[in-house]
CHARMM internal coordinates of N, CA and C (Angstrom, degrees):
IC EDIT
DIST 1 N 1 CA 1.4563
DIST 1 CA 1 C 1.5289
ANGL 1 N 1 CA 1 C 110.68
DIST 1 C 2 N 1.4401
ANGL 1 CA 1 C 2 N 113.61
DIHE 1 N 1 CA 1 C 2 N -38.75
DIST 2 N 2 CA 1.3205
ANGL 1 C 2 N 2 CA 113.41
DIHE 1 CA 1 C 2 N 2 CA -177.25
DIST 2 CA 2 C 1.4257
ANGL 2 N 2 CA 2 C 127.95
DIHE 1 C 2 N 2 CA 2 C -61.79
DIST 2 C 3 N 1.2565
ANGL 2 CA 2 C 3 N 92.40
DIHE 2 N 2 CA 2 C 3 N -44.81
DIST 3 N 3 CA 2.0167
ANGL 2 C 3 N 3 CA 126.07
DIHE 2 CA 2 C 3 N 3 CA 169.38
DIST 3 CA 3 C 1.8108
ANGL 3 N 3 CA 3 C 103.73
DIHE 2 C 3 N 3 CA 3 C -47.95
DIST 3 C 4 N 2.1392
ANGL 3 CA 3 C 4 N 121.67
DIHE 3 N 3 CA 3 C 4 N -30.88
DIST 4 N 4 CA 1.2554
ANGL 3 C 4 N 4 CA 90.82
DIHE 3 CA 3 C 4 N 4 CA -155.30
DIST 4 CA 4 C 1.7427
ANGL 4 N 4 CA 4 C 85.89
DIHE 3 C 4 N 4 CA 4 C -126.27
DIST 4 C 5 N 1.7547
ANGL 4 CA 4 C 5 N 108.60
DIHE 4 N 4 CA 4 C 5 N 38.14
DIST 5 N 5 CA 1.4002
ANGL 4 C 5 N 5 CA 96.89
DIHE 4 CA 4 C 5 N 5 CA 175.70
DIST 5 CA 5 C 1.6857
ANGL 5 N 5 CA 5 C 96.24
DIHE 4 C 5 N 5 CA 5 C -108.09
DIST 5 C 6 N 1.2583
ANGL 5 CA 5 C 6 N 131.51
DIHE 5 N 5 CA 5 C 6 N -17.32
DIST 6 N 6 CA 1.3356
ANGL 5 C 6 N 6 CA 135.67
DIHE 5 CA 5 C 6 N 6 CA 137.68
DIST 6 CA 6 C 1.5882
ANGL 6 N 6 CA 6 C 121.42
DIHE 5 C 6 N 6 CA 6 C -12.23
DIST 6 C 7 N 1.6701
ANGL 6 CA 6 C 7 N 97.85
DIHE 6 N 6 CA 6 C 7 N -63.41
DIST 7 N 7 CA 1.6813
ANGL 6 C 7 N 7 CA 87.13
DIHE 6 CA 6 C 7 N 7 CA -170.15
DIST 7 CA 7 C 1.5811
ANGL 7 N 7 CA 7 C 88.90
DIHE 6 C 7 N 7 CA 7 C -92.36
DIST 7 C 8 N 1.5304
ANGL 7 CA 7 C 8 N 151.60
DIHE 7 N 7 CA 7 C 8 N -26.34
DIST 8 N 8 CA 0.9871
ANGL 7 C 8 N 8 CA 121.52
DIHE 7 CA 7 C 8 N 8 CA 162.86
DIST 8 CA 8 C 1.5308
ANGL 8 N 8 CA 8 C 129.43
DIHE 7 C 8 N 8 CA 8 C -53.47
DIST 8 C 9 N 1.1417
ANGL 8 CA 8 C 9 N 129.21
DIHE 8 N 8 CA 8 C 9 N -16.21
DIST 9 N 9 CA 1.1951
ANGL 8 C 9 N 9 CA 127.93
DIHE 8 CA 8 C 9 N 9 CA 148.14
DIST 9 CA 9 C 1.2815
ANGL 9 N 9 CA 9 C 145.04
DIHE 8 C 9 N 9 CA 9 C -86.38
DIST 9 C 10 N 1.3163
ANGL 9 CA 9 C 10 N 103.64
DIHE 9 N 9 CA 9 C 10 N 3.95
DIST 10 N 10 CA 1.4429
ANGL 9 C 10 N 10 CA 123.42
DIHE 9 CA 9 C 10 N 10 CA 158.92
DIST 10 CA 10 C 1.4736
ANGL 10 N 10 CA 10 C 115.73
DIHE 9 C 10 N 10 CA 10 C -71.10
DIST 10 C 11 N 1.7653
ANGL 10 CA 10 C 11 N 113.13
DIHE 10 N 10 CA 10 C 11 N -44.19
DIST 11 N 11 CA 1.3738
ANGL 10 C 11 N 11 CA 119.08
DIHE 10 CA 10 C 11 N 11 CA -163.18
DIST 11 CA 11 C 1.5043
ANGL 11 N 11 CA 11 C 118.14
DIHE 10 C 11 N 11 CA 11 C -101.09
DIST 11 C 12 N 1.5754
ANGL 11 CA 11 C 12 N 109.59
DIHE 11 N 11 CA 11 C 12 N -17.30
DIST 12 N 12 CA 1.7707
ANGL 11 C 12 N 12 CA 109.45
DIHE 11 CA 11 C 12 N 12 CA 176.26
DIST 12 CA 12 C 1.8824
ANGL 12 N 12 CA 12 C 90.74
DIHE 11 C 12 N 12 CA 12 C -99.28
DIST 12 C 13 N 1.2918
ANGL 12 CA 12 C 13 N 115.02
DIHE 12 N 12 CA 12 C 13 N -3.28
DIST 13 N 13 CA 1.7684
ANGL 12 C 13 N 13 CA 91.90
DIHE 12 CA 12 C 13 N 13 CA 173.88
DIST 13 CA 13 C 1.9032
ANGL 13 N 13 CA 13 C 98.45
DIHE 12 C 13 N 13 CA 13 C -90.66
DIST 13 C 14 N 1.2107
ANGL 13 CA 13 C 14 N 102.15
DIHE 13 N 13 CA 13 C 14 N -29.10
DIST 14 N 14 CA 1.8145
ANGL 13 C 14 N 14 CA 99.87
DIHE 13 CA 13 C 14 N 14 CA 169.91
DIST 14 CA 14 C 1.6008
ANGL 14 N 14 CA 14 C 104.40
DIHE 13 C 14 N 14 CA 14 C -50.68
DIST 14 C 15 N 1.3236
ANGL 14 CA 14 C 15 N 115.56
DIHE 14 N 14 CA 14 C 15 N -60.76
DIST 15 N 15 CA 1.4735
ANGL 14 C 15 N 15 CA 125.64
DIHE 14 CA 14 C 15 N 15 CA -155.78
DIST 15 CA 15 C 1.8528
ANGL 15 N 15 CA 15 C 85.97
DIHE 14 C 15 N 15 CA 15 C -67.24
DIST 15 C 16 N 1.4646
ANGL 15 CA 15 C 16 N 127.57
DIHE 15 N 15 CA 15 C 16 N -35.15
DIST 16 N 16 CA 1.8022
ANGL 15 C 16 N 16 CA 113.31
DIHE 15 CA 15 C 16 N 16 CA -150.96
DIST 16 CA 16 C 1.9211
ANGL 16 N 16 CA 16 C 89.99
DIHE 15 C 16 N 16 CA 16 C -74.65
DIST 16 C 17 N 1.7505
ANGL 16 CA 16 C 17 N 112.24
DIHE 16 N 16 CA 16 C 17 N -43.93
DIST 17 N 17 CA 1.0984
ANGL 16 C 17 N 17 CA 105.28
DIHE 16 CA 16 C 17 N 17 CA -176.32
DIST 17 CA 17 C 1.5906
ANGL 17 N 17 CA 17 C 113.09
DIHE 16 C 17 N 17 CA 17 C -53.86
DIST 17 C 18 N 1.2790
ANGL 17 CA 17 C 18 N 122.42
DIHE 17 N 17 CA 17 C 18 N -59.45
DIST 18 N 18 CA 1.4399
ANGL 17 C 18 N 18 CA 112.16
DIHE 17 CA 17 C 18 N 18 CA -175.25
DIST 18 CA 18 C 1.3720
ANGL 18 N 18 CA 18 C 106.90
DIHE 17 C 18 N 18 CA 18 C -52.29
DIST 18 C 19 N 0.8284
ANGL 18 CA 18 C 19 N 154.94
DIHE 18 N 18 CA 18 C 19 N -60.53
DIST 19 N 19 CA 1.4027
ANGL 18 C 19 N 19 CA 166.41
DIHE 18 CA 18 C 19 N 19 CA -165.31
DIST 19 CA 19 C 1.8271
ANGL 19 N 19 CA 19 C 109.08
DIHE 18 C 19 N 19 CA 19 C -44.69
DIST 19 C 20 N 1.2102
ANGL 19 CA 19 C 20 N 86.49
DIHE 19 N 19 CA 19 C 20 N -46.89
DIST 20 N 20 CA 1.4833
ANGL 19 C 20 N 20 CA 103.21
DIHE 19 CA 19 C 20 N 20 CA 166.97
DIST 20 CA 20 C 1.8676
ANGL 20 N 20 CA 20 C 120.01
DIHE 19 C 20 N 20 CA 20 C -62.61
DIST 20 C 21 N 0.7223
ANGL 20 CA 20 C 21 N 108.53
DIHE 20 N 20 CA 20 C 21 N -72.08
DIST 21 N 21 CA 1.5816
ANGL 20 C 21 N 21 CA 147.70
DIHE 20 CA 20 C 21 N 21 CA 151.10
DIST 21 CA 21 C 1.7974
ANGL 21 N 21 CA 21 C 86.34
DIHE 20 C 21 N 21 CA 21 C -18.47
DIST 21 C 22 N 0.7225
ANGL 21 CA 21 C 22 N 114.84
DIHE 21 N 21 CA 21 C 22 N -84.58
DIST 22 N 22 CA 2.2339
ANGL 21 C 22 N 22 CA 127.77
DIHE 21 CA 21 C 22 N 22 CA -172.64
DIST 22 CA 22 C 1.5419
ANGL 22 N 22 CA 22 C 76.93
DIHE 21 C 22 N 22 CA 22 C -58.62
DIST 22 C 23 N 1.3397
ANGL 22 CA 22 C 23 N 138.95
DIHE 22 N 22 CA 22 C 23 N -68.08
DIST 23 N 23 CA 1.5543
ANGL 22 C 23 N 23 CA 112.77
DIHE 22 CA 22 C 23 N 23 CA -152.83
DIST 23 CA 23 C 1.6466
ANGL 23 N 23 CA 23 C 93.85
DIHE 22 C 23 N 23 CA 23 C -62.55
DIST 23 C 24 N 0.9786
ANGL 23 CA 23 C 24 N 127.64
DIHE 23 N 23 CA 23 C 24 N -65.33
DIST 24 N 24 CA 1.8478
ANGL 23 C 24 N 24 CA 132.74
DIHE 23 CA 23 C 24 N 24 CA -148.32
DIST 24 CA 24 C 1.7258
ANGL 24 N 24 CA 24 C 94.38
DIHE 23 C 24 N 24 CA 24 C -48.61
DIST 24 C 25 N 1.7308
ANGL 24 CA 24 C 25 N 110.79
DIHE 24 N 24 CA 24 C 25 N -27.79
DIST 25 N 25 CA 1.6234
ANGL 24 C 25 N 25 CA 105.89
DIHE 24 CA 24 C 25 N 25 CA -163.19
DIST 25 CA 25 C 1.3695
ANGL 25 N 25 CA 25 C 92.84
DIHE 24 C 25 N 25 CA 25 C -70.23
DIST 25 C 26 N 1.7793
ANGL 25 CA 25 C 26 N 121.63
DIHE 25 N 25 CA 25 C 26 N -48.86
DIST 26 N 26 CA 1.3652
ANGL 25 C 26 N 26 CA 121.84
DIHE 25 CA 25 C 26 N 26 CA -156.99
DIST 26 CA 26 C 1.5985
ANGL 26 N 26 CA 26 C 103.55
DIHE 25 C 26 N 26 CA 26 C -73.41
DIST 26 C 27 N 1.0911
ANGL 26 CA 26 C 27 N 124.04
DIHE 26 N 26 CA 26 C 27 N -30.89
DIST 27 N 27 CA 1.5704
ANGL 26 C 27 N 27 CA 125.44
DIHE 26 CA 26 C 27 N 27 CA -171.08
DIST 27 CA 27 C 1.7628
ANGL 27 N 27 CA 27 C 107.21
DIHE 26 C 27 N 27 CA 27 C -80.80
DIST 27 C 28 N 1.2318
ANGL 27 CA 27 C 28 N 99.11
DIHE 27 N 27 CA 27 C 28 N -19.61
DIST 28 N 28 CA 1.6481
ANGL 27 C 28 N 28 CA 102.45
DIHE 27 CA 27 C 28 N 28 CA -176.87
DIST 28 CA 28 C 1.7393
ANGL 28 N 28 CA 28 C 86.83
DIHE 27 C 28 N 28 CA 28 C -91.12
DIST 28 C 29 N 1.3480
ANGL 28 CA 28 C 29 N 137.86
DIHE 28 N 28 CA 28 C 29 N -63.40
DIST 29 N 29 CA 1.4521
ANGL 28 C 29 N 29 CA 120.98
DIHE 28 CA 28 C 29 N 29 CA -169.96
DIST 29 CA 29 C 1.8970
ANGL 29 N 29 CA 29 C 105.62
DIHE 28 C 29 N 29 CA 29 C -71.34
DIST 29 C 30 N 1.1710
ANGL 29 CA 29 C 30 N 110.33
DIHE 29 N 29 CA 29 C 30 N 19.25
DIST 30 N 30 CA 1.5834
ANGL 29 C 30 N 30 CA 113.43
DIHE 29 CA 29 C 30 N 30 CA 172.00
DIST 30 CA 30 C 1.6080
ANGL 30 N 30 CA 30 C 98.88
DIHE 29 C 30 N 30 CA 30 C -93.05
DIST 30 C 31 N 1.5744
ANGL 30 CA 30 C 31 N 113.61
DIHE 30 N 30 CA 30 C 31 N -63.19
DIST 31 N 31 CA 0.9696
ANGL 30 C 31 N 31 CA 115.18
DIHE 30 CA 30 C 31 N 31 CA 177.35
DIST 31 CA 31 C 1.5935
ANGL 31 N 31 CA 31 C 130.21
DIHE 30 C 31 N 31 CA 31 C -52.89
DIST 31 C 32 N 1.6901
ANGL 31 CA 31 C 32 N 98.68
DIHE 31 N 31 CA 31 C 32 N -25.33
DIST 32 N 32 CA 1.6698
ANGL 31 C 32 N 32 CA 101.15
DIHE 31 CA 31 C 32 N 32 CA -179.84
DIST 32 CA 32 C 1.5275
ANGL 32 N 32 CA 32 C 117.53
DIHE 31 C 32 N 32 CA 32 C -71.61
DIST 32 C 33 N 1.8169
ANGL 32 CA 32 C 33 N 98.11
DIHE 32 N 32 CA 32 C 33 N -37.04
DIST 33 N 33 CA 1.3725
ANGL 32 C 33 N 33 CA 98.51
DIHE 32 CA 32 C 33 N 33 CA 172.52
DIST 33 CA 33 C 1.4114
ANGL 33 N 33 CA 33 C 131.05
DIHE 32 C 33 N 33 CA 33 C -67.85
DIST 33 C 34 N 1.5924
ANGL 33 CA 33 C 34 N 125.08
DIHE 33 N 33 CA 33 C 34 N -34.46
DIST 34 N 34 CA 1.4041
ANGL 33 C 34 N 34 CA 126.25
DIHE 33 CA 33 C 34 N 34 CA 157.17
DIST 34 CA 34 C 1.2073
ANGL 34 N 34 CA 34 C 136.31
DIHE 33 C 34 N 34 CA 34 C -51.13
DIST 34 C 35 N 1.7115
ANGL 34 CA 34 C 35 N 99.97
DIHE 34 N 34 CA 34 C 35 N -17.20
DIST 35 N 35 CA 1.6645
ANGL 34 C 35 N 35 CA 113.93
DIHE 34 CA 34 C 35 N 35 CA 172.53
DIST 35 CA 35 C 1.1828
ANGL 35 N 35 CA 35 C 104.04
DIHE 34 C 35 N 35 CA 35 C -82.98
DIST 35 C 36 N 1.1973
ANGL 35 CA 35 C 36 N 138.81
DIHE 35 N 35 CA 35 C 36 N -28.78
DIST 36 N 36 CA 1.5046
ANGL 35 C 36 N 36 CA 123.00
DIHE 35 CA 35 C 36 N 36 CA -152.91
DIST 36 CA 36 C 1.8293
ANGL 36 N 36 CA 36 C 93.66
DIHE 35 C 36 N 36 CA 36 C -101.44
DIST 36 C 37 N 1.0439
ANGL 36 CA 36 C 37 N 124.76
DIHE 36 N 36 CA 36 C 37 N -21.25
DIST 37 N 37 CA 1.3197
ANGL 36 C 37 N 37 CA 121.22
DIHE 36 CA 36 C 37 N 37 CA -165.70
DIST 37 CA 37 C 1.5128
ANGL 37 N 37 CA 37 C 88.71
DIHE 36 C 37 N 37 CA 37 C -87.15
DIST 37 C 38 N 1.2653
ANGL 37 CA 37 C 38 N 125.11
DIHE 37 N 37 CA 37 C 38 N -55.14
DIST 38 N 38 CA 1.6279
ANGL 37 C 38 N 38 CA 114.89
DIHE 37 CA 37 C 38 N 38 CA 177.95
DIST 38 CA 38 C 1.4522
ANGL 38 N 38 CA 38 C 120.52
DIHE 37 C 38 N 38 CA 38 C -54.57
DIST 38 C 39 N 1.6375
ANGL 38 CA 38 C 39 N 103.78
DIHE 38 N 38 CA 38 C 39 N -15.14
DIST 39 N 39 CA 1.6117
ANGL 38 C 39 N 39 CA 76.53
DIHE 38 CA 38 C 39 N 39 CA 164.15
DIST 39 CA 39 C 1.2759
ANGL 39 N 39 CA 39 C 120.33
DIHE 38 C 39 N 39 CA 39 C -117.95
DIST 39 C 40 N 1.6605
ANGL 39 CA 39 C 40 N 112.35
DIHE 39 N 39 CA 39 C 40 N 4.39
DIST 40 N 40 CA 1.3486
ANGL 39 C 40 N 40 CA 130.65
DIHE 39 CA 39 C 40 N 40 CA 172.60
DIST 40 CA 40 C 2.0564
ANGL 40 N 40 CA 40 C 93.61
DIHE 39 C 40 N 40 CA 40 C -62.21
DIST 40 C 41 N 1.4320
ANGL 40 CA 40 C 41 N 124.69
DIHE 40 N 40 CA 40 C 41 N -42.20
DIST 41 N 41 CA 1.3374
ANGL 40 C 41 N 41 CA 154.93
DIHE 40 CA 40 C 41 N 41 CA -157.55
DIST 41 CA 41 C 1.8958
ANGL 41 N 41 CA 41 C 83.65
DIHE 40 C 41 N 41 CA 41 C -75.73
DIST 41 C 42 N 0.9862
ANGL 41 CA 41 C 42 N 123.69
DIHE 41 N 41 CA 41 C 42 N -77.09
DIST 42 N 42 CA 1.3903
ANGL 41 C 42 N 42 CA 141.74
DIHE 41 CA 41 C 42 N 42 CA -175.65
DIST 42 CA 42 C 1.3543
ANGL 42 N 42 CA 42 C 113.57
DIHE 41 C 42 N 42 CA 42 C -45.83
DIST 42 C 43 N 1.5867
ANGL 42 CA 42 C 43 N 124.70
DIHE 42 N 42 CA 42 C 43 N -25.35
DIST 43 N 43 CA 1.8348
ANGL 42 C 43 N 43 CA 123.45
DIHE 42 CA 42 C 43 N 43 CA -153.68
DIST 43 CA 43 C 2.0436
ANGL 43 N 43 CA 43 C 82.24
DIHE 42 C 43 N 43 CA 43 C -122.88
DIST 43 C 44 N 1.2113
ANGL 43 CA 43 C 44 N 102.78
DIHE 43 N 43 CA 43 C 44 N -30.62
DIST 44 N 44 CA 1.4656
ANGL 43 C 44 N 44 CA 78.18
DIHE 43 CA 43 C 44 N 44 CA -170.05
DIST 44 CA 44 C 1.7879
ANGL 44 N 44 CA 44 C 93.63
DIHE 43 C 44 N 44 CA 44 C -80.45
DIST 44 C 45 N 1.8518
ANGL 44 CA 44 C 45 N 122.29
DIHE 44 N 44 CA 44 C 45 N -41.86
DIST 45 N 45 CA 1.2694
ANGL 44 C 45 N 45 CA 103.37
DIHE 44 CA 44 C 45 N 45 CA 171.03
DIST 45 CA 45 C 1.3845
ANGL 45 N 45 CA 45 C 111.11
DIHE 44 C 45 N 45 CA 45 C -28.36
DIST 45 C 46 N 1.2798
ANGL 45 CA 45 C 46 N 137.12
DIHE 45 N 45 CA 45 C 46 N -68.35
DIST 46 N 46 CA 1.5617
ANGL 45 C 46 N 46 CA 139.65
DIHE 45 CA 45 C 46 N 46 CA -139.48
DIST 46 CA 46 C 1.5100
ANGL 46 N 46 CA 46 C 101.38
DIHE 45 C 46 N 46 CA 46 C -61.92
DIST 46 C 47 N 1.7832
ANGL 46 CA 46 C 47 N 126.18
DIHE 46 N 46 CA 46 C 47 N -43.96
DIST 47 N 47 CA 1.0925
ANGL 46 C 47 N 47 CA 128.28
DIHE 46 CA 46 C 47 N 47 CA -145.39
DIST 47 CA 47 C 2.1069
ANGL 47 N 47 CA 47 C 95.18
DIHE 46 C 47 N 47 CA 47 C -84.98
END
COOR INIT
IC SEED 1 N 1 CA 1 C
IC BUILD
């Protein structure tokens, strides 16, 4: 048992980084898209 918590922790810390990695991409193009509409929101207010 001891011998195979090694490679289980070899393979769900592979899987936590990607996982991580896919959230930061989707939360960063979450954030890009709320930016651009607030100021798409902001330039047509002005005009």
């Amino acid at each position: 048992y001891i011998q195979q918590v090694g490679i289980y922790n070899q393979i769900y810390g592979q899987l936590g980084i990607l996982v991580a990695f896919v959230m930061f991409v989707y939360y960063s193009a979450v954030v890009f898209v709320f930016s651009a509409a607030f100021v798409a929101a902001l330039d047509s207010r002005r005009r």
